[in-house]
C-alpha positions as CSV (number, residue, x, y, z in Angstrom):
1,X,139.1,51.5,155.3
2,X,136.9,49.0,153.4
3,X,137.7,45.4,153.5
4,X,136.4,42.4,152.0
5,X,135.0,40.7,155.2
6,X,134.2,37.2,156.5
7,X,132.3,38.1,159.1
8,X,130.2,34.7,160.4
9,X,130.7,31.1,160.0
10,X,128.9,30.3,156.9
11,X,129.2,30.8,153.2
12,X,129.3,34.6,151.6
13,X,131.4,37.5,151.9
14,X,131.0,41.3,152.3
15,X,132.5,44.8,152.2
16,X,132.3,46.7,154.9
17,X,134.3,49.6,156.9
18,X,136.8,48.3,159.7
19,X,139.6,50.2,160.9
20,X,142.8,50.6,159.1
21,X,145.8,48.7,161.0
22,X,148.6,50.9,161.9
23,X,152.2,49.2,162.2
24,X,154.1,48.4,165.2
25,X,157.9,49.4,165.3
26,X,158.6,46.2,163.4
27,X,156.2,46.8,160.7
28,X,154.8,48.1,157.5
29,X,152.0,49.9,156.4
30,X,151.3,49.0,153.1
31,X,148.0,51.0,150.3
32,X,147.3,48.0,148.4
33,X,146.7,48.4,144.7
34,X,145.4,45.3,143.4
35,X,145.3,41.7,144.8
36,X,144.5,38.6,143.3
37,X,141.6,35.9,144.1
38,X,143.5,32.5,145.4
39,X,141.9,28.6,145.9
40,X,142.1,29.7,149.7
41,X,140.0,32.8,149.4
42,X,137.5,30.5,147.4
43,X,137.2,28.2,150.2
44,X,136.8,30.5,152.8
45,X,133.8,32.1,150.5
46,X,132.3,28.9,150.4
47,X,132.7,28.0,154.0
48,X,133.8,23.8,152.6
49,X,135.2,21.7,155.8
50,X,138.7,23.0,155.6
51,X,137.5,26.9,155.9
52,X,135.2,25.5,158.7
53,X,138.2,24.1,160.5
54,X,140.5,26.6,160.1
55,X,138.8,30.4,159.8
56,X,137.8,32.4,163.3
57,X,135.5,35.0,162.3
58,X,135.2,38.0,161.6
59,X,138.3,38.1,159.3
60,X,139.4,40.3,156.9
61,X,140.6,37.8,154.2
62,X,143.1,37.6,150.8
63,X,146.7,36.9,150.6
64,X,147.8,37.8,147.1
65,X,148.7,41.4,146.6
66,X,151.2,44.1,145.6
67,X,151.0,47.8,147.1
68,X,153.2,50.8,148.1
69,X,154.5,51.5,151.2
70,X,153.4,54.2,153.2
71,X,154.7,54.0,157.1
72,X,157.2,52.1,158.2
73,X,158.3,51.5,162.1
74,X,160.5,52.8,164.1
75,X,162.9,49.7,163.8
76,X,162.7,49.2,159.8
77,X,165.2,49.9,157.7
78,X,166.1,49.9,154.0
79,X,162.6,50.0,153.2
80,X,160.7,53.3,152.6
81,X,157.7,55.2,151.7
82,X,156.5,55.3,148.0
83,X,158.1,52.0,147.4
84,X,156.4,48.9,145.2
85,X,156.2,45.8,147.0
86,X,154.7,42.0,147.2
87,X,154.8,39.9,150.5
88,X,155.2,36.6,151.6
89,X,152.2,35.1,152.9
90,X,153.3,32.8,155.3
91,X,154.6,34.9,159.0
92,X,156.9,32.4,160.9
93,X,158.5,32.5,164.1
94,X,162.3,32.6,163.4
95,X,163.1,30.4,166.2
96,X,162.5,26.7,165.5
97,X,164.6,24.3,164.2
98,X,163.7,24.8,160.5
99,X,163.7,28.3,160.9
100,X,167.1,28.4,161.9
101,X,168.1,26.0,159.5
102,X,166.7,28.4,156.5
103,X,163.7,26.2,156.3
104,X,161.0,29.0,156.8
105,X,158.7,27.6,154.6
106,X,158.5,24.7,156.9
107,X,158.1,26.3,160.2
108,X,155.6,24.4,162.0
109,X,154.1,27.7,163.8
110,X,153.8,29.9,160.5
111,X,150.6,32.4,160.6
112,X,148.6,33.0,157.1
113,X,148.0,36.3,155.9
114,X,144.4,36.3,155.4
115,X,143.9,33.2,157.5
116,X,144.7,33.8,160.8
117,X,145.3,37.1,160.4
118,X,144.0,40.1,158.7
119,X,144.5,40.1,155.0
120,X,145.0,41.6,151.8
121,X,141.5,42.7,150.2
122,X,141.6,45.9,151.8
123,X,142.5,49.3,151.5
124,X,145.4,48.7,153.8
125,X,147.7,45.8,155.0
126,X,150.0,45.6,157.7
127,X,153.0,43.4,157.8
128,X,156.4,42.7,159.4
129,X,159.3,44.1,157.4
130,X,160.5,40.4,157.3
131,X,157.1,39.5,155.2
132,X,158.1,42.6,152.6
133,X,159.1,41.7,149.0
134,X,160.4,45.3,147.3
135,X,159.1,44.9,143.7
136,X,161.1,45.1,140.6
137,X,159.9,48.4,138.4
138,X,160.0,46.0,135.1
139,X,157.6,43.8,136.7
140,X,153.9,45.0,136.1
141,X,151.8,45.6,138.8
142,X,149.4,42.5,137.8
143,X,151.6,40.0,137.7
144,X,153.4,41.3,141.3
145,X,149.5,40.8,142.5
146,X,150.3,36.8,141.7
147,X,153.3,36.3,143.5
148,X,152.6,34.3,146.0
149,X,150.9,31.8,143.6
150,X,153.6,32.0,140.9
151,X,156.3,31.4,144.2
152,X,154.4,27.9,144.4
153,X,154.0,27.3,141.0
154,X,158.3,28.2,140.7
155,X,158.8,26.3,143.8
156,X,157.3,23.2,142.3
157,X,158.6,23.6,138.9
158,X,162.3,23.9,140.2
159,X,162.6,20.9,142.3
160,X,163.5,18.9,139.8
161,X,166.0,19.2,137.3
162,X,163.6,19.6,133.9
163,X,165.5,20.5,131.6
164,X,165.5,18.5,128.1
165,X,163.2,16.7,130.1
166,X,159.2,15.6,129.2
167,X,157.0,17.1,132.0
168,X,153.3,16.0,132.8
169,X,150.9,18.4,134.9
170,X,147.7,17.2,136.4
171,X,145.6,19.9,136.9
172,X,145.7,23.4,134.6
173,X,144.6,25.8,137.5
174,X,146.3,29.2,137.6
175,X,149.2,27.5,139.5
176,X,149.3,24.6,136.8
177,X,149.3,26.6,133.5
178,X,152.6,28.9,135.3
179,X,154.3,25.7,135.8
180,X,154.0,24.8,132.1
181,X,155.4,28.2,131.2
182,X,157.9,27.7,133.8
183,X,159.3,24.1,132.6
184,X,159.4,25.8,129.3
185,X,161.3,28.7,130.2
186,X,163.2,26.0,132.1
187,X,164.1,24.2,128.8
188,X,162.0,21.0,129.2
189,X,161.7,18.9,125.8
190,X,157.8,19.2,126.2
191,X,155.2,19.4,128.7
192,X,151.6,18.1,129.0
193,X,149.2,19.4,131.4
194,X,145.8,17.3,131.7
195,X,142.0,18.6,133.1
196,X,138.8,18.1,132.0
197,X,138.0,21.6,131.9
198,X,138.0,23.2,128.5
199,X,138.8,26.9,129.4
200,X,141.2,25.9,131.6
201,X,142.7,23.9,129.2
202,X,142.6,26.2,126.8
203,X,144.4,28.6,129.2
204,X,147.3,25.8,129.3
205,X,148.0,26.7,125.3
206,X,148.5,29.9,125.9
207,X,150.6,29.3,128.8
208,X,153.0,27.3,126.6
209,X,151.9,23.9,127.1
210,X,153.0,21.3,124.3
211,X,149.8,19.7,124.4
212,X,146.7,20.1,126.8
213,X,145.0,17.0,126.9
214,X,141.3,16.2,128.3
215,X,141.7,13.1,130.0
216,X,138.3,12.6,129.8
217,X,138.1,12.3,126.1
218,X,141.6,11.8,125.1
219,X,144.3,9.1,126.2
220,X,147.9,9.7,127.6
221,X,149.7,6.8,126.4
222,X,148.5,8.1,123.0
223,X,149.6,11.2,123.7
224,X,153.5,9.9,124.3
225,X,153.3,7.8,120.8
226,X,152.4,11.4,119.4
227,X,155.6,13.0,121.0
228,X,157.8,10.8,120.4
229,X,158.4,9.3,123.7
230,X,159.6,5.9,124.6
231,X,159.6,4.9,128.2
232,X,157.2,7.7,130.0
233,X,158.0,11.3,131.7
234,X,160.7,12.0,133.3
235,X,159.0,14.5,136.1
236,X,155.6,14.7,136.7
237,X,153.5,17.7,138.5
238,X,150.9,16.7,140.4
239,X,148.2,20.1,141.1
240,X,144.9,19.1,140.6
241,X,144.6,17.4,144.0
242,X,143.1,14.0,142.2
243,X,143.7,10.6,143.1
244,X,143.0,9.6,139.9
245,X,145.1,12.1,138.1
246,X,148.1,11.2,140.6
247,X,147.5,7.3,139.6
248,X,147.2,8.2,135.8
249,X,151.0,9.9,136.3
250,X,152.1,7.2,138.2
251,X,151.1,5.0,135.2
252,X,153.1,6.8,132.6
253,X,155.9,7.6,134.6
254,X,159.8,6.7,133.3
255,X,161.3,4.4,135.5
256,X,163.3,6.5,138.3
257,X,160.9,9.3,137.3
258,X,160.1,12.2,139.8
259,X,157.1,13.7,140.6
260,X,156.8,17.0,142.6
261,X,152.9,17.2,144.7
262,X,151.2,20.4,145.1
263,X,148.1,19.7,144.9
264,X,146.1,18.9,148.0
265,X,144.6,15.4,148.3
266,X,141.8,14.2,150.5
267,X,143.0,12.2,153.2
268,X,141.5,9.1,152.3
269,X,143.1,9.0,148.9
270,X,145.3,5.6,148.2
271,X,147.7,4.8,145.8
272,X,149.1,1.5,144.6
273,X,152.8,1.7,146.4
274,X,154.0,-1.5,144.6
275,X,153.9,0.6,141.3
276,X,156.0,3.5,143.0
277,X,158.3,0.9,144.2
278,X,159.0,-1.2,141.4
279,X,159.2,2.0,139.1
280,X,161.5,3.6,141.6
281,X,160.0,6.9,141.9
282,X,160.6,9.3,143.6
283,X,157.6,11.7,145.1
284,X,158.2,14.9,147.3
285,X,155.5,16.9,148.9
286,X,155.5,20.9,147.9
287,X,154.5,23.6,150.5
288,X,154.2,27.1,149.9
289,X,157.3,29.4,148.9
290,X,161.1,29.2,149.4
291,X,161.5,32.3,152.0
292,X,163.1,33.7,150.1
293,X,164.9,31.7,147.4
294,X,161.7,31.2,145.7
295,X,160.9,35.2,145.9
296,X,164.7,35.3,143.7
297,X,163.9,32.8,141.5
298,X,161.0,34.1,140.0
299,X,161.8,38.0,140.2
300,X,164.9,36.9,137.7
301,X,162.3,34.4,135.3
302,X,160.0,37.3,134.8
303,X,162.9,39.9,134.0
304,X,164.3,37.2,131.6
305,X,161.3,36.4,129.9
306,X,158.8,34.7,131.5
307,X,155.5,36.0,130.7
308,X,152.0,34.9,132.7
309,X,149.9,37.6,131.2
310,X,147.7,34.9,129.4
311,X,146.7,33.1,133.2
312,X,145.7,36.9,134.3
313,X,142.0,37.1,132.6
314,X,139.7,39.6,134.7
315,X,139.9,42.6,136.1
316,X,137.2,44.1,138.3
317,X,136.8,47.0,141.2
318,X,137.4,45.9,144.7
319,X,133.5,46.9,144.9
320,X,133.1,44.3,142.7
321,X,134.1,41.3,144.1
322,X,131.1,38.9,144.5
323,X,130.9,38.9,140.4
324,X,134.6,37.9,140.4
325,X,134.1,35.3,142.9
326,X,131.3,34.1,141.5
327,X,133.1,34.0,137.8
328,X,136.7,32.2,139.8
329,X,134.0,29.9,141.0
330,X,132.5,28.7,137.6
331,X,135.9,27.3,136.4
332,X,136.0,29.9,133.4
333,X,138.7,32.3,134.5
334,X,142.2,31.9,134.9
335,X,143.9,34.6,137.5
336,X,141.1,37.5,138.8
337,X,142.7,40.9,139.8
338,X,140.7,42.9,142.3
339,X,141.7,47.0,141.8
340,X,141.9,48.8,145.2
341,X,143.4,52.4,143.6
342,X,139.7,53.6,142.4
């Protein structure tokens, strides 16, 4: 089958033939149709210290698909050939003390898709009939190709109460702009999301924001006095992995306020815990999906309304994937789709 390939320590990707998996009794064979370029697939490409760390070569890579089914083992059942369906990313061992809790998402043994095991820029993907999300026919095959990244952007969204609430986002990545449409769906009073990157800002309009506001240029304090707010946002969503952004929130943050992190900060980053203390805020790290709360949650916002068709920009054939890196790579793209149906 062809496969999009990491196949030696270093930056670049290619396309290559390796053989197709074939599932075990506990599995499922999966055609994929299209999948979606993620943050992770961008470092591994560029081979940054994380990727270094963390990626054995040769490995196929990708996490973010949707497919039909066409095995299954001898042990699954209520899942079938011909079926439409998403998975969870994350494989977990069902035995730890989260696990059994219902605390999957926090399992400290959990396997990527894509990461430490083949992935999902292929012709074919194998997983366990645990990892198998059966897709919804209202949903359209595009947006079931982001569900792993709208899972984190719903899981962050949710964790607080927001509605009649004013919500800031640092950051207006893919994940970023779907939380703004989320809080919005969700009934918050307004939402900000701040970046310096014009597109991406632009991107945040369409995606419902209030207002999308280049820090760079323009001033958030301002930017309350404009909407009518008195003593700062009530939650804050913290996805752009900045320091800086994270200490701008904490500066305009209501007293009591809550503020939900996604975004990955470097380990040296510091933060000035008096303010946090005195404010009496409350900050909670995010990870991943809800397995498989989450997967709910965001099957019933889509068929209710929510729409992420503006975050989904490009298209291109699977052949095609160095231009679509390359384009996720210059910051002027929202969601990429990869086709693998021909």
């Amino acid at each position: 089958m062809r496969a999009i390939v990491k196949e030696a320590r270093g930056p670049g990707l290619v396309m290559k033939e390796v053989p197709a998996p074939a599932p075990g009794p506990d599995d499922v064979l999966i055609r994929v149709l299209k999948s979606s370029i993620c943050g992770t697939d961008v470092h591994i490409d560029t081979w940054d210290a994380w990727a270094a760390k963390t990626i054995e070569p040769p490995l196929v890579i990708g996490h973010e698909f949707v497919g039909e089914i066409v095995e299954v083992g001898s042990h699954v059942s209520g899942l079938k050939p011909g079926e439409i369906v998403s998975g969870e990313g994350h494989l977990v061992c069902g035995k730890c003390r989260n696990c059994l809790r219902g605390r999957m998402h926090m399992c400290p043994h959990t396997r990527g898709v894509g990461v430490n095991r083949p992935g999902a820029f292929a012709d074919y993907l194998c997983l366990p009939k645990t990892n198998v999300w059966v897709v919804s026919p209202q949903i359209p095959l595009q947006v079931a190709s982001c569900f792993d990244p709208l899972g984190n952007a719903v899981h962050t969204a949710t964790t607080f109460d927001v509605l009649g609430e004013d919500v800031l986002i640092t950051g207006a990545g893919p994940i970023g702009c779907m939380s703004a449409a989320i809080c919005r769906h969700a009934g918050a009073r307004s939402v900000v999301v701040t970046d310096v990157n014009p597109c991406r800002l632009e991107l945040a309009r369409k995606m419902g924001a209030t207002v999308a506001l280049d820090v760079s240029k323009e001033s958030l304090l301002e930017t309350e006095t404009f909407l009518g707010m008195k003593e700062g946002f009530d939650v804050g969503l913290e996805m752009s992995g900045s320091p800086r952004a994270l200490s701008q929130m904490i500066d305009v943050m209501f007293a009591g306020g809550r503020i939900a992190l996604l975004g990955i900060l470097p380990p040296d980053a510091s933060v000035d815990w008096t303010r946090i203390i005195f404010k009496g805020l409350t900050l909670k790290g995010i990870y991943g999906r809800k397995m498989y709360e989450t997967w709910y949650k965001m099957s019933v916002l889509l068929k209710s309304g929510l729409s992420i068709d503006p975050i989904i920009t490009h298209t291109f054939p699977a052949e095609s994937f160095r231009e679509a890196f390359d384009l996720m790579e210059s910051g002027q793209s929202g969601k990429i789709i990869l086709e693998w149906n021909g």
